[in-house]
C-alpha positions as CSV (number, residue, x, y, z in Angstrom):
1,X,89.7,192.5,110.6
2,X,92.5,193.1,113.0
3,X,93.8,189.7,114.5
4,X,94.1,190.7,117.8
5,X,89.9,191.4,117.1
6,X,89.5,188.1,115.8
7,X,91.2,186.8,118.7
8,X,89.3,188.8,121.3
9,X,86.1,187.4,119.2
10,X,86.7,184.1,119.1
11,X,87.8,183.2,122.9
12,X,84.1,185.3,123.5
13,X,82.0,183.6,120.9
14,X,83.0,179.9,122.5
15,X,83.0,180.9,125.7
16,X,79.4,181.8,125.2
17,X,78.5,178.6,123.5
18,X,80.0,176.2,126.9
19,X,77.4,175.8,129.9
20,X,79.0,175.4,133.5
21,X,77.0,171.9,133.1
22,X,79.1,170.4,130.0
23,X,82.7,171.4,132.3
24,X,81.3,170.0,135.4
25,X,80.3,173.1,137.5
26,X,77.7,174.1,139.5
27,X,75.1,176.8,138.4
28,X,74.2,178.8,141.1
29,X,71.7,182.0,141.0
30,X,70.4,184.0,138.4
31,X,73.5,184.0,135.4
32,X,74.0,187.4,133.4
33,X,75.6,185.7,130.7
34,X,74.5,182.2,128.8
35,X,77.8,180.6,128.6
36,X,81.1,180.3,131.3
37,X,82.3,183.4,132.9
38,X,85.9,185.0,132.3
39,X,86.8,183.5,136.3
40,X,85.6,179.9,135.1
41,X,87.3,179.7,132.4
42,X,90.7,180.9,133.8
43,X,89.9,178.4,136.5
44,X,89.2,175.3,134.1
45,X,92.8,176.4,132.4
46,X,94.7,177.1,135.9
47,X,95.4,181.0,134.8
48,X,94.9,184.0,136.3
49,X,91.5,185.3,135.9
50,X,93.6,189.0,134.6
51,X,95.2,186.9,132.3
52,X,92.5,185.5,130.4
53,X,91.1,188.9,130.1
54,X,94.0,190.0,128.7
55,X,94.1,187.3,126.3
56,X,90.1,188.2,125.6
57,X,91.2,191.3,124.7
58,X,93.7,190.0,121.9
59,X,97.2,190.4,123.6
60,X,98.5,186.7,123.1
61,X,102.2,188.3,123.6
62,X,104.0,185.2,125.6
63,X,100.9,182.9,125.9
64,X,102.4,179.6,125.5
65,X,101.9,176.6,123.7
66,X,100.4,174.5,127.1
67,X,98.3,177.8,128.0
68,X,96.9,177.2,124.7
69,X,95.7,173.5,124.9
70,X,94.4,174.4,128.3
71,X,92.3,177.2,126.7
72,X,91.4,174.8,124.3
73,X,90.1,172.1,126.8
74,X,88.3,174.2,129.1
75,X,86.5,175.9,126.4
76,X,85.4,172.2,124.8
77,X,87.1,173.6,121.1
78,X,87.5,170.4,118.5
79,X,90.4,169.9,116.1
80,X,89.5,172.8,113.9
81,X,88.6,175.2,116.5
82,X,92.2,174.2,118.6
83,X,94.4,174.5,115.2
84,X,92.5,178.2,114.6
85,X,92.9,179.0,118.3
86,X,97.0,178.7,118.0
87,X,96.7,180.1,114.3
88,X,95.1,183.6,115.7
89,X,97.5,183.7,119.0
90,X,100.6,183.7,116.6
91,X,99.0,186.5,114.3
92,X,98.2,188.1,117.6
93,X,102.0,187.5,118.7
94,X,103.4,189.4,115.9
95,X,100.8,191.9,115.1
96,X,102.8,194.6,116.7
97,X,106.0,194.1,115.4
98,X,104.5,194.2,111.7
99,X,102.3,197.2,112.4
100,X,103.6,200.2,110.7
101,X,105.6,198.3,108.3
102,X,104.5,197.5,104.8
103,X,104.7,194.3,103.1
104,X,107.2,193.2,101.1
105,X,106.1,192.6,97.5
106,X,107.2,188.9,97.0
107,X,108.7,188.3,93.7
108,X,109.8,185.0,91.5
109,X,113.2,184.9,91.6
110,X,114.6,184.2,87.5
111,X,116.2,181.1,88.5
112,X,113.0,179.8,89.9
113,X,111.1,181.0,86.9
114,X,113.5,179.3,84.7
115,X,113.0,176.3,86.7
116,X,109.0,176.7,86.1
117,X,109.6,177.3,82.4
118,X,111.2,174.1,81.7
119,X,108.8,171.9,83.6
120,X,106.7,169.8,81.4
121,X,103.8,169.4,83.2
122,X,101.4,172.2,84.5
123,X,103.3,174.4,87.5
124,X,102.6,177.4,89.9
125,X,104.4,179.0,92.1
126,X,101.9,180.6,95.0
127,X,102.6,181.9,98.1
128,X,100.9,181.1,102.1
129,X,98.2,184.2,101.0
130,X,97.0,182.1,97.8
131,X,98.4,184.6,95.8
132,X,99.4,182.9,92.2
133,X,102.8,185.2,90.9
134,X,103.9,182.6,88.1
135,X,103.1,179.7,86.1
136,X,103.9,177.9,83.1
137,X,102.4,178.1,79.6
138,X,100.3,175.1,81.0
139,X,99.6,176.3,84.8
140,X,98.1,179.7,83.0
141,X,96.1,177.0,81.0
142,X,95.0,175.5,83.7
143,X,94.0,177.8,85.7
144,X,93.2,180.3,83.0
145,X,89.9,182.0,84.6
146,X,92.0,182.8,87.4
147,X,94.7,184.4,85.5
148,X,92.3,186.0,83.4
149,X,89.6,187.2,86.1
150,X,89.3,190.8,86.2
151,X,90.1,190.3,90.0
152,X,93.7,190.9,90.0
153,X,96.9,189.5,90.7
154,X,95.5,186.1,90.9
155,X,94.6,185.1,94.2
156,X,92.6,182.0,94.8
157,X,90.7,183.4,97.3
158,X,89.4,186.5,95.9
159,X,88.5,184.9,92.6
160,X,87.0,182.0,94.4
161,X,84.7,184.4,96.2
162,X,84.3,187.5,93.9
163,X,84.4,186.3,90.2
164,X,81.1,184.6,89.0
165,X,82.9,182.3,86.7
166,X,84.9,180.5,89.5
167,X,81.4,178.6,90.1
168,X,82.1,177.2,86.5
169,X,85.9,176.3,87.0
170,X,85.5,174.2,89.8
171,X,83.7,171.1,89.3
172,X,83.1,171.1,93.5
173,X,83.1,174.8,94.2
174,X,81.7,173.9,97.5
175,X,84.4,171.7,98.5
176,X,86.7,174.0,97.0
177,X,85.5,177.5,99.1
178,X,85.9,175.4,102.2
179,X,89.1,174.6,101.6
180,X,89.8,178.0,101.0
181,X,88.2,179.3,104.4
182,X,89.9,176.5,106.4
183,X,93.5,176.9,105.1
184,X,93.6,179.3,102.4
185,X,94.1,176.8,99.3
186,X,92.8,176.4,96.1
187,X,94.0,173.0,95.0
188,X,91.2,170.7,95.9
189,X,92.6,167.9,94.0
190,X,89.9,169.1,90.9
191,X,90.0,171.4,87.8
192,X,88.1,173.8,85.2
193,X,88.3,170.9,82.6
194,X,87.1,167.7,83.9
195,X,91.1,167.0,84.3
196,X,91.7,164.7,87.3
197,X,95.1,165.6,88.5
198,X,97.3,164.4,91.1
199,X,99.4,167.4,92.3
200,X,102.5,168.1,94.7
201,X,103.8,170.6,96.8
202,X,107.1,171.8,97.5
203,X,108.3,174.8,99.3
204,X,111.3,176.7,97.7
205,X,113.7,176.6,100.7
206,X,115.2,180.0,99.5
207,X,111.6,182.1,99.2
208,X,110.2,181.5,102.4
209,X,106.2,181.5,102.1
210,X,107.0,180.5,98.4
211,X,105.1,176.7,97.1
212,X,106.0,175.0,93.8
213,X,102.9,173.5,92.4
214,X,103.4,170.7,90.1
215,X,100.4,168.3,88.3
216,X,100.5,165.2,86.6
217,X,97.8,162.6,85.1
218,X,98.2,158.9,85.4
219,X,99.3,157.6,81.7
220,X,96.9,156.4,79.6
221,X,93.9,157.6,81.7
222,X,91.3,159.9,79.9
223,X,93.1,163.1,82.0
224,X,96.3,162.7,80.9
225,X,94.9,162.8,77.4
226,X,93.3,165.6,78.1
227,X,96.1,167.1,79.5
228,X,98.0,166.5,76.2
229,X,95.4,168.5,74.8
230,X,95.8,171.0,76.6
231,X,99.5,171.1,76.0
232,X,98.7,171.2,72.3
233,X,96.3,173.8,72.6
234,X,99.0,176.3,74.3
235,X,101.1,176.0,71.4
236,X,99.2,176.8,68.7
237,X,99.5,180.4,68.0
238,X,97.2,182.4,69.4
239,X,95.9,180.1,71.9
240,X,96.4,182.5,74.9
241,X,94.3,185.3,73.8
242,X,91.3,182.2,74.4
243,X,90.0,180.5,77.2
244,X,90.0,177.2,77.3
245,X,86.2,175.7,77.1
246,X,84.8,173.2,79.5
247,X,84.1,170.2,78.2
């Protein structure tokens, strides 16, 4: 869906669900519509009523950051709803500079795979989209049903929602979908392999968009012997033409 759409839908869809009673205004005569009209809610956020309708209509170009939080007020939105408010007005911003132009293909620079290689630990490199474009020997372990999904290139959300077995490699697939639909990330702090894995982040400063995943088990904990399995089981010959089994 276009974002200037979901834009248009959203400010719509909550402005139906608010009631001139929970802002403090009067209801007068017969309403054609259940929630606040367009004039009340430019009126609660001290804009002009033509440019709300414009903002309705999924042109965000110059709406600032205080507009915004007004919006958000007037139109009773909680955390969530204000964060995904400013998240669709800066798609909505920048929709017609990128239309007509395609993508760049991002791509792991070989200094930043080498850097992957050497780690000991299991690594990934992802991008803002959840799209997975490298790993070590032990991130492919890891997240083996991903790499191996016949969705392809890996992308957390697509095998999260399309491939049957990613309701086998999370142990919360719940939690983990969520996640996904609230900020587009896998990591939910869980794995395919009853591993419990402490993980961090770090964004490559020369990629933009680019994050270096890293994971690590507490010593002497059951996961960090597992984990050592793991690493065992990607060196033996052989191993990556297998998939890991849960345990």
């Amino acid at each position: 869906m276009d974002t200037t759409d979901e834009l248009a839908q959203f400010l719509t869809s909550r402005r139906a669900k608010v009631t001139p009673e929970q802002v403090g205004l009067h209801s007068y005569g017969r309403r054609q519509v259940s929630g606040l009209r367009r004039e009340e809610v430019a009126s609660l956020a001290g804009v002009s009523v033509e440019y709300y309708k414009r903002l309705e209509r999924g042109n965000a170009a110059g709406v600032s950051d205080g507009v915004l939080d007004a919006l958000a007020d007037a139109l009773q939105l909680d955390d969530a709803e204000r964060a995904h408010l400013f998240d669709l007005a800066r798609a909505s911003r920048s929709v017609a500079s990128r239309r007509g132009r395609r993508a760049s293909p991002q791509k792991v620079r070989p200094v930043v795979q080498r850097m992957v290689d050497s780690i000991g630990s299991p690594a990934t490199v992802s991008n803002m989209r959840g799209d997975y474009l490298t790993a070590n020997a032990l991130g492919r372990a890891l997240y083996a049903p991903m790499f191996d999904s016949r969705e392809q290139p890996p992308n957390a959300a697509r095998f999260t929602f399309l491939d049957p077995a990613a309701q086998q490699f999370f142990t919360d697939w719940e939690k983990a979908a969520k996640d996904l639909v609230a900020a587009l990330r896998s990591e939910a702090g869980r794995n395919p392999h009853d591993l419990e894995l402490e993980y961090e982040v770090m964004e490559l400063a020369a990629d933009s968009g680019l994050r270096l995943a890293v994971f690590s088990a507490e010593p002497g904990t059951r996961s960090a012997e597992a984990l050592d399995l793991l690493a065992s089981w990607t060196a033996t010959p052989g191993a990556t033409d297998r998939s890991p089994q849960r345990r």
